[in-house]
VOLO-281228 format. One record per atom (N, C-alpha, C): x, y, z negated; atom name. Coordinates in steps of 0.2 Angstrom, whole numbers, padded with zeros to 4 digits, m for minus. Atoms other than C-alpha are relative to their C-alpha. Example, Ala and Ser with C-alpha at 12.3 -4.5 7.8 and 13.67 -1.06 7.14 Angstrom:
# VOLO-281228
     c1     c2     c3  at
   0004  m0006   0000   N
   0062  m0022  m0039  CA
   0004   0006   0000   C
  m0004  m0006   0001   N
   0068  m0005  m0036  CA
  m0004   0005  m0003   C
END
This chain:
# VOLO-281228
     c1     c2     c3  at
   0004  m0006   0000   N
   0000   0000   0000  CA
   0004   0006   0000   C
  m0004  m0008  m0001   N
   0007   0018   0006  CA
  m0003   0004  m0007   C
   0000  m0003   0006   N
   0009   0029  m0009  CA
   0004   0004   0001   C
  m0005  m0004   0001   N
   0021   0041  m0003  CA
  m0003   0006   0001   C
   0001  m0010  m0002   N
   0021   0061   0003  CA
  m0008   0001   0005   C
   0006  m0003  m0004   N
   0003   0068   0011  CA
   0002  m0003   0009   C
   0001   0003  m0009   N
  m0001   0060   0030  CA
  m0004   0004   0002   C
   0006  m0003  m0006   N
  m0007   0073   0044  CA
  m0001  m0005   0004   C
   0001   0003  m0008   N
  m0015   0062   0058  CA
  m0002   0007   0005   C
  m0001  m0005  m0006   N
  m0013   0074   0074  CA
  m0003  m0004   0006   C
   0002   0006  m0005   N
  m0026   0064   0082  CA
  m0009   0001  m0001   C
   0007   0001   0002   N
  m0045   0066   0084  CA
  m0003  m0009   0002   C
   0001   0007  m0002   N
  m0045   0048   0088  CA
  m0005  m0005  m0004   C
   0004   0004   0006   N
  m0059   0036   0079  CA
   0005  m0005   0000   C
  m0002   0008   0000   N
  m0049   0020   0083  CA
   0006   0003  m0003   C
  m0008  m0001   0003   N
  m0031   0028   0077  CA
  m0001   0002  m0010   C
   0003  m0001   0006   N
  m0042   0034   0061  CA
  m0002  m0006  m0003   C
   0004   0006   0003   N
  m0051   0019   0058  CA
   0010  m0006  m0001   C
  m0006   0003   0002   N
  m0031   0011   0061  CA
   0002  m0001  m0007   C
  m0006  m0003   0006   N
  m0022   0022   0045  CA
  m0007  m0003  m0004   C
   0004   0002   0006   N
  m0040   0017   0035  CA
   0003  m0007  m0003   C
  m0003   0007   0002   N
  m0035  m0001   0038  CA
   0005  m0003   0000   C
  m0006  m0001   0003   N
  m0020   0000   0033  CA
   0002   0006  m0005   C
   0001  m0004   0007   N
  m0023   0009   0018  CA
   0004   0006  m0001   C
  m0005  m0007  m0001   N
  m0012   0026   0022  CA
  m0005   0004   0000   C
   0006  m0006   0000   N
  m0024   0041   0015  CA
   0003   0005   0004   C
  m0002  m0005  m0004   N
  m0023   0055   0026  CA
  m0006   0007   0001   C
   0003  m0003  m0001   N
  m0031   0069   0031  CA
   0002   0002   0009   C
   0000  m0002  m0008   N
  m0035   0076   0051  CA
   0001   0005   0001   C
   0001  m0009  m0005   N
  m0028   0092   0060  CA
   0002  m0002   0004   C
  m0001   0000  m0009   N
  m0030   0094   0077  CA
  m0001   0007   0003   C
   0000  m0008  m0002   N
  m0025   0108   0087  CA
   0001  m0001   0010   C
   0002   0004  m0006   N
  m0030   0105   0106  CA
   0009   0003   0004   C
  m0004  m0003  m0005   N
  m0015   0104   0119  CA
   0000  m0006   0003   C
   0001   0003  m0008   N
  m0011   0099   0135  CA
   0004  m0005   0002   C
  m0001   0006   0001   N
  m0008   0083   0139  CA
   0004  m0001   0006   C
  m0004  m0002  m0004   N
   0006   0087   0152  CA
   0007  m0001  m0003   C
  m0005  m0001   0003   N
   0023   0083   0154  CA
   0006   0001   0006   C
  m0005   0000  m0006   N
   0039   0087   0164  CA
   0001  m0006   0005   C
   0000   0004  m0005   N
   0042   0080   0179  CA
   0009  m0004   0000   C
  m0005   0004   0000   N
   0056   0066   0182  CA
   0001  m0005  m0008   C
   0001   0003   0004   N
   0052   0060   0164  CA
  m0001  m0008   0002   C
  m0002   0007   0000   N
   0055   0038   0162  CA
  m0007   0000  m0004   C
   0006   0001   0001   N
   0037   0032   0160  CA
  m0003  m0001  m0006   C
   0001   0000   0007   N
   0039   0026   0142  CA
   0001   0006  m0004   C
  m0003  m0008   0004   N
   0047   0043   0136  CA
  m0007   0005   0003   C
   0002  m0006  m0001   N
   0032   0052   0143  CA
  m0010   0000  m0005   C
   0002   0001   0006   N
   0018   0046   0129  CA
   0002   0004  m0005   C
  m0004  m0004   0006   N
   0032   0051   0116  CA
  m0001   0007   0001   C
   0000  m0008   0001   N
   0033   0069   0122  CA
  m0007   0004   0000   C
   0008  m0001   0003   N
   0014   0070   0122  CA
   0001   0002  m0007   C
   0001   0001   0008   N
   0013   0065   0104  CA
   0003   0007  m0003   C
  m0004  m0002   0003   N
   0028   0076   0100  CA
  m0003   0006   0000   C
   0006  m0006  m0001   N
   0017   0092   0108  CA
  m0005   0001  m0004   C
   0006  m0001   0004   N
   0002   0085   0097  CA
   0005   0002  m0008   C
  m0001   0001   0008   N
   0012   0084   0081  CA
   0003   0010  m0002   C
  m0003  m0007   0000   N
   0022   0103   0085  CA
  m0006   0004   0000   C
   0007  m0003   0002   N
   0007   0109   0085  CA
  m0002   0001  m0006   C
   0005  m0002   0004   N
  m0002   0104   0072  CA
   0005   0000  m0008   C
  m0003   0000   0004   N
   0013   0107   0061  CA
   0001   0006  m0003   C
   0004  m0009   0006   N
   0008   0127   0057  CA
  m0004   0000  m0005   C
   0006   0000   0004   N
  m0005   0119   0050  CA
   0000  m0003  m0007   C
  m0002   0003   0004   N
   0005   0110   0038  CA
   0003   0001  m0005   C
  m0006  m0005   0003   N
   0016   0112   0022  CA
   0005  m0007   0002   C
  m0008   0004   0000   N
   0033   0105   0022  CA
  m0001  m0005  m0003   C
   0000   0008   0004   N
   0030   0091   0011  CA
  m0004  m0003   0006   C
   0001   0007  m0003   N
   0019   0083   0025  CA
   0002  m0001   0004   C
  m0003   0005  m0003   N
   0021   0068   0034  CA
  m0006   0003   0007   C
   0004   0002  m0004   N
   0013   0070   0052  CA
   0000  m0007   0006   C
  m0002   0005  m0006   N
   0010   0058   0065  CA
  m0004   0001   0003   C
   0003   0001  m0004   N
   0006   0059   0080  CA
   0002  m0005   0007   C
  m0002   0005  m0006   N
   0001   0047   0098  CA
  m0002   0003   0004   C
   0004  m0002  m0009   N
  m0003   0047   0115  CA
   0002  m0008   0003   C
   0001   0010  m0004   N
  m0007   0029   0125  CA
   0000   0004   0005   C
   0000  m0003  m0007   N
  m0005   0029   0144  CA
   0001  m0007   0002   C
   0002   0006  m0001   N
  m0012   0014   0153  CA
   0005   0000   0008   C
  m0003   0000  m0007   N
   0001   0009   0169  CA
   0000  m0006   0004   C
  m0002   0007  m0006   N
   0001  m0003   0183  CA
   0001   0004   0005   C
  m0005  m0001  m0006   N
   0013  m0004   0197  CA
   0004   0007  m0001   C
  m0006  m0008   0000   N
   0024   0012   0189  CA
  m0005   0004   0002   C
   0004  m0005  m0002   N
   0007   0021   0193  CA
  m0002   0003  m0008   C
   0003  m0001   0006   N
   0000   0031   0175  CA
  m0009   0002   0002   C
   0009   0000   0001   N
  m0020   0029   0173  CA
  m0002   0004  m0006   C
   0003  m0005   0005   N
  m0027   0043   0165  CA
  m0006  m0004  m0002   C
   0008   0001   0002   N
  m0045   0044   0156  CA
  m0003   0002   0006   C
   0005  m0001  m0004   N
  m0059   0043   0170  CA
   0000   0008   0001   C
   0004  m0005  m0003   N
  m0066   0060   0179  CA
  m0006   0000  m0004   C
   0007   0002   0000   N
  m0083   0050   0178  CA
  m0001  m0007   0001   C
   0003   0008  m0002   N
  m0093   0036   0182  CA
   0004  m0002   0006   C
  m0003   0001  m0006   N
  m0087   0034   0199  CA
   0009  m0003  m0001   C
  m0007  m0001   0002   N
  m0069   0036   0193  CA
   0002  m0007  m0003   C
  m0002   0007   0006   N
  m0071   0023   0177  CA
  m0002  m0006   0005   C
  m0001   0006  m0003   N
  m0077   0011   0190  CA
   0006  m0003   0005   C
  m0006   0000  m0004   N
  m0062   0012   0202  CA
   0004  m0002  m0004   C
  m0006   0000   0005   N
  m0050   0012   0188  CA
   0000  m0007   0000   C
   0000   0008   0001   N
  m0057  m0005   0182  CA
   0001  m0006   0004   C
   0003   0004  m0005   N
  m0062  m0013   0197  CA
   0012   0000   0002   C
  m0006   0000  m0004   N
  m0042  m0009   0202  CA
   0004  m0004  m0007   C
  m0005   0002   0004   N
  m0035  m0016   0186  CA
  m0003  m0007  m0002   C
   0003   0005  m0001   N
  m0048  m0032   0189  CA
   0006  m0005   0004   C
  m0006   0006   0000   N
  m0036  m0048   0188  CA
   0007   0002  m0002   C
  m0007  m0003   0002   N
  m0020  m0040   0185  CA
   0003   0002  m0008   C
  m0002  m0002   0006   N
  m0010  m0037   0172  CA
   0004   0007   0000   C
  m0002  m0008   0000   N
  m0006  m0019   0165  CA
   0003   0002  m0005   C
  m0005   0001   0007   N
   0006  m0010   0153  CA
  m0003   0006  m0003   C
   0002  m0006   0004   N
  m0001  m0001   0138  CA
   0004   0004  m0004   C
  m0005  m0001   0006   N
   0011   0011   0130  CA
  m0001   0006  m0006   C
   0002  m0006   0003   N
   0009   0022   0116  CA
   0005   0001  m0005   C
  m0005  m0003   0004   N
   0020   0033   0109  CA
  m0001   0005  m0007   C
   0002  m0002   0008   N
   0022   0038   0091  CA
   0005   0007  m0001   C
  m0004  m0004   0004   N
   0029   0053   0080  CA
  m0001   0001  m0005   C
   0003  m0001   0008   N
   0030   0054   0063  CA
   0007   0006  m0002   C
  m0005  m0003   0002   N
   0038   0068   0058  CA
   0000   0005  m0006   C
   0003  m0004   0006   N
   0040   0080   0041  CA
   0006   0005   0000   C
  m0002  m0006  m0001   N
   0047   0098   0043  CA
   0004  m0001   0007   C
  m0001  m0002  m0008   N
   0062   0096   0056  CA
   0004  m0010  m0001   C
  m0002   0006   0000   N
   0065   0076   0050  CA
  m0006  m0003   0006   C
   0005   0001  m0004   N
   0058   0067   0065  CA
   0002  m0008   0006   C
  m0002   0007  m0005   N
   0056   0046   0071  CA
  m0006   0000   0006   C
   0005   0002  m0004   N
   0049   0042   0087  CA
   0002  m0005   0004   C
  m0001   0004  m0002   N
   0046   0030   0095  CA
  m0006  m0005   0007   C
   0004   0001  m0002   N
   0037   0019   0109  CA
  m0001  m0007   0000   C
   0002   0007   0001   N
   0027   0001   0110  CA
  m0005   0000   0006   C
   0002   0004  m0006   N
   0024  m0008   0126  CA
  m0006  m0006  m0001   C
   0006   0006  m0001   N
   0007  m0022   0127  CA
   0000   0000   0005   C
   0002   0001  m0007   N
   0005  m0031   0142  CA
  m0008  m0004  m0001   C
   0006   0002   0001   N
  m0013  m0033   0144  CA
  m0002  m0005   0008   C
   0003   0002  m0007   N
  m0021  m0046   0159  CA
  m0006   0000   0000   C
   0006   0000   0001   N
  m0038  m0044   0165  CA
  m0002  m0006   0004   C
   0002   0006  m0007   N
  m0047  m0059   0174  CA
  m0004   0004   0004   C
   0004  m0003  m0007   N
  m0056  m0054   0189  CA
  m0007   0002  m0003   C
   0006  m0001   0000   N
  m0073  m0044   0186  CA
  m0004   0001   0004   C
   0006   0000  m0006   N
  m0088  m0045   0197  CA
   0001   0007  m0001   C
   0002  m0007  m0002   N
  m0094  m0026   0202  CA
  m0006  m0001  m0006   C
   0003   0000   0004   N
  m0109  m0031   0192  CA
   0001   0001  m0009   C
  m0005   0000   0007   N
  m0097  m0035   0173  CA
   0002   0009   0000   C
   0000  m0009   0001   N
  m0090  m0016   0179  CA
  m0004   0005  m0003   C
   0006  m0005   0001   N
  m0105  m0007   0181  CA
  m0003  m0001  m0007   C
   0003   0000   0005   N
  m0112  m0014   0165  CA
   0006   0002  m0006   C
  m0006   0000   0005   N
  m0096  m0011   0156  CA
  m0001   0009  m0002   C
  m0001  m0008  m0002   N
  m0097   0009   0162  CA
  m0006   0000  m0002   C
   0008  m0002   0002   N
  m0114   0010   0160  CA
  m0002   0001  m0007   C
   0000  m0002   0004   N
  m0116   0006   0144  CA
   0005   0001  m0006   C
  m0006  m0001   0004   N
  m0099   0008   0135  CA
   0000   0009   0001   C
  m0002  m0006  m0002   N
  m0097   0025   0145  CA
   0008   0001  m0001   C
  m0007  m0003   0002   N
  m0077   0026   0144  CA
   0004   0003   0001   C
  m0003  m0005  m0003   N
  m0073   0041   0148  CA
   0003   0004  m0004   C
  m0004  m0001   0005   N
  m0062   0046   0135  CA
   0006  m0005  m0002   C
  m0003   0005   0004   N
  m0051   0031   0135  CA
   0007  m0002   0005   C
  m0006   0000  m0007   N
  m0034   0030   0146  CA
  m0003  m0009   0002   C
   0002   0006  m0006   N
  m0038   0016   0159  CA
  m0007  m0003   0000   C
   0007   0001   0000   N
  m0057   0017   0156  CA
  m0002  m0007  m0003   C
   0002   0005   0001   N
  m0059   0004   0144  CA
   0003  m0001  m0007   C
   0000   0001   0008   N
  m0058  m0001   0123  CA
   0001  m0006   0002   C
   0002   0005   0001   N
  m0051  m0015   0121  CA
  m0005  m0006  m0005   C
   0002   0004   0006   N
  m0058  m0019   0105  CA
  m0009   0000   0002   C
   0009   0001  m0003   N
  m0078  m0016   0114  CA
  m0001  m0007   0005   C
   0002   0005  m0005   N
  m0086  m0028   0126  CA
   0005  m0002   0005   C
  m0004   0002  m0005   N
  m0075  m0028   0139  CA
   0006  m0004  m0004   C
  m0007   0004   0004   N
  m0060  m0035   0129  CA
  m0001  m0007  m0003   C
   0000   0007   0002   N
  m0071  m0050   0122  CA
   0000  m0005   0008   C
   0003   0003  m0007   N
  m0077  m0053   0141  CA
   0006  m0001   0005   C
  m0005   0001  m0004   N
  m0063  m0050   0151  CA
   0007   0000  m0001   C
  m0009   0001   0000   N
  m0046  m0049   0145  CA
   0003  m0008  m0002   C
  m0001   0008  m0001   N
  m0038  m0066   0149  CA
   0007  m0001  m0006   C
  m0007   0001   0004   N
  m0019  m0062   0140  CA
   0001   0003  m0001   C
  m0003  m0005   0001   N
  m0010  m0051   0131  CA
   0007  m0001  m0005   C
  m0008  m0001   0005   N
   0008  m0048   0124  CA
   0002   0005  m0002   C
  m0001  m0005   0004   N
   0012  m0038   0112  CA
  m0006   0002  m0006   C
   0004  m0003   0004   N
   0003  m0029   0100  CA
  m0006   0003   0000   C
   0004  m0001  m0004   N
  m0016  m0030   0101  CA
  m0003   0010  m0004   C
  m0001  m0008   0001   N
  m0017  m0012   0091  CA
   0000   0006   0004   C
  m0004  m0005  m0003   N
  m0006  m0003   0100  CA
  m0004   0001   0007   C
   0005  m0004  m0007   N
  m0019  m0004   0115  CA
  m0004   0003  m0004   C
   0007  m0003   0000   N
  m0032   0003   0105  CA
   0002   0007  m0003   C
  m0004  m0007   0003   N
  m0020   0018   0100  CA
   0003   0002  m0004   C
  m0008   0000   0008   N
  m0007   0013   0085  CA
   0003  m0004   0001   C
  m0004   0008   0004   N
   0005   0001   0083  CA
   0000   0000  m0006   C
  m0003  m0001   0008   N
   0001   0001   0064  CA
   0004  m0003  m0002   C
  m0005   0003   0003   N
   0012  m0011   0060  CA
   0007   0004   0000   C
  m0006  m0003   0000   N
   0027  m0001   0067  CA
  m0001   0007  m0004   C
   0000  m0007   0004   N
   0021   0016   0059  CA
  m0001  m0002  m0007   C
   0000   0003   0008   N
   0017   0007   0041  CA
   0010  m0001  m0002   C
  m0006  m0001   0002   N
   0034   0004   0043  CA
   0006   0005   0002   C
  m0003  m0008   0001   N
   0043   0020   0048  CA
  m0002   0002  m0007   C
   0003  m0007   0008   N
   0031   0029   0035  CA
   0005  m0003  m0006   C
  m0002   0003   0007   N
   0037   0017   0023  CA
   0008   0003  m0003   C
  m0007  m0004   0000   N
   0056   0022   0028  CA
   0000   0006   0001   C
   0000  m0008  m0002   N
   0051   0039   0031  CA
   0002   0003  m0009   C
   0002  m0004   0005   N
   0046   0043   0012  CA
   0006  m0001  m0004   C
END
């Protein structure tokens, strides 16, 4: 059980909150909106991390010096392409429909940082989808709506009991934390 210095999450995320609950890390939320933009020529895994690093420098005016923040950012990738969150409907069904049968990499980068001490780091899941009819799509978009979600889709919702055929790595870390590796920095942080 964490017991050490004050935890910001720099995250309005439910699954990243619902994470640090379940993993018994009390914390509280600031978030302070920025743009989920990164320079160019960036190596795909380093470009999560620098997201995070954006949300956490941010929400760190908001802070005192005793706390601990952390922040992420996931990025869904097949073929060295990065899969944002949907448009729209139209969008989250191409997305899916393109990531039908295939296996994909979900990376999400962390920062846990308190004043100018600062670890980061990134964790790669490889996720496989089995083939989805058009029909399993549409019902997935339909009623999930996941347009909020990098590669239009939750694993931990319907689609994830229905369709994901394999995964290696960390099933967490697709849904937006790798707790285990941040329980453990924090723990080494404090």
């Amino acid at each position: 059980m964490y017991s050490g210095k004050p935890v910001v999450l720099a995250s309005q995320s439910p699954r990243r909150k619902q994470l640090l609950e379940q993993a018994g890390i009390p914390f509280e939320i600031k978030v302070v909106e920025t743009a989920e933009t990164y320079p160019e020529g960036l190596e795909i895994p380093d470009i999560p991390v620098w997201i995070a690093r954006q949300k956490a420098a941010a929400v760190q005016q908001l802070c005192s010096p005793n706390d601990i923040i952390i922040a992420a950012d996931t990025v869904v990738v097949l073929d060295d392409v990065i899969i944002g969150k949907p448009k729209d409907r139209a969008d989250a069904v191409r997305i899916l429909t393109t990531l039908s049968g295939r296996e994909h990499r979900v990376i999400t980068g962390v920062i846990i940082q308190q004043g100018d001490k600062e670890k980061a780091f990134s964790k790669i899941t490889y996720v496989t989808f089995k083939p989805l009819t058009p029909e399993q799509v549409y019902y997935y978009v339909d009623h999930y709506k996941p347009f909020d979600k990098a590669g239009a889709y939750a694993i931990q919702e319907w689609i994830g009991a229905v369709a994901i055929e394999g995964i290696n790595g960390c099933f967490y870390n697709v849904m937006g934390l790798p707790v285990s590796n941040v329980v453990t920095e924090l723990e080494a942080f404090s």
